[in-house]
Every structure is written in C-alpha cells, then in structure tokens.
N, C-alpha and C positions, 0 to 999 in steps of 0.2 A: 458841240463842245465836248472834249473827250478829255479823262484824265491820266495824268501821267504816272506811271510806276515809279517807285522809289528806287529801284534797280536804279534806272536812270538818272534821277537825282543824287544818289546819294555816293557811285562812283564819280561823276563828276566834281562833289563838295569835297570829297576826301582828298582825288587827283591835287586839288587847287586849295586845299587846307581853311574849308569853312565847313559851317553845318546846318543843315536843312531843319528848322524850327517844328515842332508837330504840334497841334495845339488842339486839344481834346474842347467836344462840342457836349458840353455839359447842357445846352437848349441848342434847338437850330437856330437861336435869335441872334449867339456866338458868334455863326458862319463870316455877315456880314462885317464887322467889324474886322475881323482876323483876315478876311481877303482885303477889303478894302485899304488897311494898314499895307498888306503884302505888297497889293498892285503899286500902291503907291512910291514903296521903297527898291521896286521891281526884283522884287525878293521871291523866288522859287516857296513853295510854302505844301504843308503836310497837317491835312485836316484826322481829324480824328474822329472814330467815335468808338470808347471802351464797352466791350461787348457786355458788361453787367449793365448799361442803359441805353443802347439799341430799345428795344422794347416801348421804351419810355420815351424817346423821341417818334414811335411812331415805326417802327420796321427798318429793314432795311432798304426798301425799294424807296419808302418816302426819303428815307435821309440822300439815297443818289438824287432822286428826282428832283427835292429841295435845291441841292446843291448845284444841280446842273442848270437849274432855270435861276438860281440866284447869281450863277456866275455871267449868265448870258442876259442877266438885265443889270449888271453892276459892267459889262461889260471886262469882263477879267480874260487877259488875256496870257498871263505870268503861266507858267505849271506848277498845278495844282493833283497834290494825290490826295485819293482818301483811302483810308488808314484802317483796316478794323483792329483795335486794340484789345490783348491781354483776349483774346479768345480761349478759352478751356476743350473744345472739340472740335475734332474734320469737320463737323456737321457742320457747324456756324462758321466757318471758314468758307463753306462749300457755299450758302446759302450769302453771302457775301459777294465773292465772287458773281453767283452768278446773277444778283442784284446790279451788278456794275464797280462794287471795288476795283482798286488798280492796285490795291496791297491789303496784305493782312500778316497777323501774328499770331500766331499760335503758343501757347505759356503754356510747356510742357514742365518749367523748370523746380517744379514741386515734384517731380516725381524721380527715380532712377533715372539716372544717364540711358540704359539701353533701352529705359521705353519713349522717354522726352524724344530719343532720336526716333523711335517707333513712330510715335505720331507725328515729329514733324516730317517723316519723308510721306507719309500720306497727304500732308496738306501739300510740298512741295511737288510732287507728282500732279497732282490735280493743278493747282497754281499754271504750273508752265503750258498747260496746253490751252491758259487762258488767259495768257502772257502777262499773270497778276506775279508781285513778288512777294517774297515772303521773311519773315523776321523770326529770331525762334528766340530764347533765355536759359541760360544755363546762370546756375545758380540763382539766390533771391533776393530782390531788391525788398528794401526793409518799409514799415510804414504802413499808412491805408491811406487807399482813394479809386473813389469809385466803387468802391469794396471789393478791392482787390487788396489783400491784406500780407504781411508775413514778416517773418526776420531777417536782418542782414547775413546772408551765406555767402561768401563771397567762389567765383566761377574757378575751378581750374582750369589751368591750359590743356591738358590733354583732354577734357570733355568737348572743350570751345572746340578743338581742333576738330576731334571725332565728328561734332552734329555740323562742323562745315559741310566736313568732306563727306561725310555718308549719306546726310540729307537732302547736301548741295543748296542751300539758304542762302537769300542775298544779304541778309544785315545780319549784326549777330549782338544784344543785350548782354552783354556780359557783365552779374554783377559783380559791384568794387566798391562798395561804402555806398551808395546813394540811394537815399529812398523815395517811398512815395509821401506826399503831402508837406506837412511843416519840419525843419528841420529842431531838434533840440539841440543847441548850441550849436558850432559851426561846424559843415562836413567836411568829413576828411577823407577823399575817395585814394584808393590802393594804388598810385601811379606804376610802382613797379610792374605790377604786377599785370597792370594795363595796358604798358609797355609791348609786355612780353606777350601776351594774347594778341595783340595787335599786330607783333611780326608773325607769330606762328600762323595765324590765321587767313591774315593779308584780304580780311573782306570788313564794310565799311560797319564801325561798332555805334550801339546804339545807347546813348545816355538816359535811362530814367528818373525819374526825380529830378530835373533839370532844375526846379524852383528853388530857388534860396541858394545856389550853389555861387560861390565868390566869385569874380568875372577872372581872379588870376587862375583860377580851380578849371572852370569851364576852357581859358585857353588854352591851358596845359593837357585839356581831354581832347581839342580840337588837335593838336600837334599831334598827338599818339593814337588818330586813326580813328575818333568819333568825328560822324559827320552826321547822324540824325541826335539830337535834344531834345526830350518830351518834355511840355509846359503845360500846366495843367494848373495847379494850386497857384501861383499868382494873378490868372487870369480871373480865378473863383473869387480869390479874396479881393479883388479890383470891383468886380462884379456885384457882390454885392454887398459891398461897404460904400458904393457910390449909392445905391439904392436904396441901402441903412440910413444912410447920412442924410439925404434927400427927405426922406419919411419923419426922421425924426427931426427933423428942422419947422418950429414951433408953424412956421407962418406957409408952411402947408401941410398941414394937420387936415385940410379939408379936402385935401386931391384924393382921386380915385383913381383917374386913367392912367394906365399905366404909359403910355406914351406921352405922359411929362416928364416922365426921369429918368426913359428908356433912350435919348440921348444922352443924358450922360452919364449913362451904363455904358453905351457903347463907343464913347472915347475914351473912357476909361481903361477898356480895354484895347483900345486900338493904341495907347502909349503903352502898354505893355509888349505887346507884339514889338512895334516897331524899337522899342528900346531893347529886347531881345535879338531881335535883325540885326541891332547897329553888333551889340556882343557878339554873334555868332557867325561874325563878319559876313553874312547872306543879301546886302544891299547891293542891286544892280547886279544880280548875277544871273537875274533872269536872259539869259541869252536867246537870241530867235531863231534860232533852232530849235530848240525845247519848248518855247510857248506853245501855248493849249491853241486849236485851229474849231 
C-alpha cells in the first residue's frame, strides 16, 4: 500500500472545482473512521498529523506504519495522503519524509517573507527528490489548535506570488479571515482578495480552519482555487461529546471499557467526514487511476 501526494490530489480537485478534506489525527483511533467514511463515499481523502502531537501519537514511523497496516486490513483502496501539519523546521519535515510521508508543511508564516521563503525552499529541495509535496503559509491564520496559535494577518499577493515562485511549493495557505478552532460569531473570509491570489499564483490554495465555515463561504473558497480544507475542530468536538454524553448518561455510570462507547465515537465522526465530503463536493472522485495499489 503506498500513499499518494497531495501534488496529485490536489491539481486534479482544483482542475475539476472540489476540495480534498484533510482531517487531523488527534489519536490514531481517528484514522479508522475518517478512511472508512472516505472509502465509502469513494472520496480521495488527506490524513493528518499536526507536528505539535506527532510525539504523542507515538513518532513518526509508528503513525505511517499504523496507517499502512490500518489501510490494508480496512481494505482501502481510494488515495490516501498523509500530511504532516504546521511543522516549525526542515528537520521535522526531513524526519517525516523519510518516515514515509507523501506531504508535508512547513509554517514559516510567522516569520519575514525572505526567510519563510528561506526555509520553505529547504524543505522544498529536499521534498522533491523524495517525490513528497509540500505546502507552505504566508500570513496567519487566527485561533489555537493543537497549539498552534496566532492572530488573523491576512497574506499579500506579492509574498504568495514570491514563496510560489522562488520556493517552487505545491499548495499554498494563504491566510484571509479563517481560523483555527471555534469560530466567534460567523466568519467572514477576504474573497477579494482570494480572488486575486488565486489568479496571480495559479497553484491549488489551502483553507485552514475549515470548521464552522458556512457551506455558501466554503463554495465560494472552492470556485476561487481552494482545493484542500483542513478539519479538525468538528471532528474533536463529535469526538468527544459522543463520549461526554455516553459517560454521563446515569444507566452507565458503571462502564469502564472503553470499547463500549468507542463505537459511537467513531460514527460520530464518520457523519462528520462524510457530511464534509458531500460539501466539498469530494464523493466518487476517487478515480482508478489514482487508487492506492
């Protein structure tokens, strides 16, 4: 079983005006459901895991190894990439990679423009001659999660353009109102201006903070050139508030095992996914050409 780059995915979601779901693996318990939902809907799909809890799941080799044997006993056969999220250094990009990644991201976008590009043509160098892709962020998505934190800075075009072209990056995060975790009141991401990045740039742009965002918000980001959506905060709060709910329901006060209520954690999250999928119009785009061998 081999996984596919987002390179691949994510030109072809743009070409054809959908977007490839990414869905951060907050436990590896996640994986299952969020493929399972995927295969189902034969939905192309983009695992993750945000490089502040790599560690926590156990490394990076276990999270491929996990992944590769969980796809090959679920029987998966859609394309499937994984993802390392919101990395801060080459080194964890490097060490990703040569775990088995098929993509990673680099978050230069706290820093100068001339060194964000610094470091992402490092990772991008290295990347290609290990035909991993790579994602990079200019400007900064507002919020916390996963403790990845900061304020809304929204991207210029002449930066976006800059770490295309100098970096050579296959996605590009560009922020525009969206953050991470829960939104306060409803968002309102910078169209114009999304627009216009979109054309200058012409490579496929990457939505953060995908959760809570209106479904006419998200079509409007799919038309102007986002084809990856990162989900993360509704699958948490699915997760466990199924498992809240469960516990504190009087007439099992006496369970212990956790595989009583570990079904319906994980449909709980598999409606979210696939209600995701139906928005991000990603259903049956799985093509076989692109299935994992």
């Amino acid at each position: 079983m081999r996984f596919v780059t987002m390179k691949d995915m994510l030109e072809k979601a743009k070409k054809e005006s959908y977007a490839v779901g990414q869905y951060n693996l907050n436990t590896l318990l996640w994986a299952k459901p969020v493929l399972e939902a995927s295969q189902e809907e034969q939905a192309p799909v983009i695992l993750a895991s945000s490089d502040k809890i790599v560690d926590k799941l156990g490394g990076f080799n276990v999270i491929v190894e996990t992944i590769h044997q969980m796809m090959d006993e679920l029987s998966i056969d859609i394309p499937v990439c994984l993802h390392l999220d919101h990395a801060s250094t080459v080194e964890r990009c490097k060490e990703a990679i040569q775990a088995g990644y098929s993509s990673v991201m680099i978050d230069g976008s706290t820093m100068p423009i001339e060194e964000n590009i610094r470091l992402t043509k490092q990772v991008t160098n290295y990347a290609k001659k290990h035909g991993v892709s790579v994602e990079a962020e200019v400007g900064t998505v507002g919020g916390d999660e996963d403790g990845v934190k900061g304020t809304v800075s929204y991207a210029s075009t002449e930066d976006c353009v800059r770490i295309v072209e100098e970096a050579g990056i296959d996605a590009l995060a560009a922020a525009l109102g969206s953050v991470h975790g829960p939104y306060k009141g409803e968002p309102k991401l910078g169209f114009k201006e999304m627009d216009e990045i979109s054309k200058a740039t012409e490579v496929p742009l990457v939505l953060h903070g995908g959760s809570g965002i209106p479904i006419n918000q998200i079509q409007k980001s799919i038309e102007l050139g986002h084809a990856k959506i990162n989900v993360n905060t509704e699958c948490a709060q699915a997760w466990t508030n199924s498992i809240r709910n469960f516990l504190l329901d009087e007439k099992n006060f006496d369970v212990y095992q956790p595989w009583l209520f570990l079904d319906e954690a994980y449909e709980a999250i598999k409606v979210i996914v696939k209600e995701k999928i139906v928005d991000f119009g990603t259903e049956n785009k799985a093509s076989n050409s692109e299935k994992c061998k």
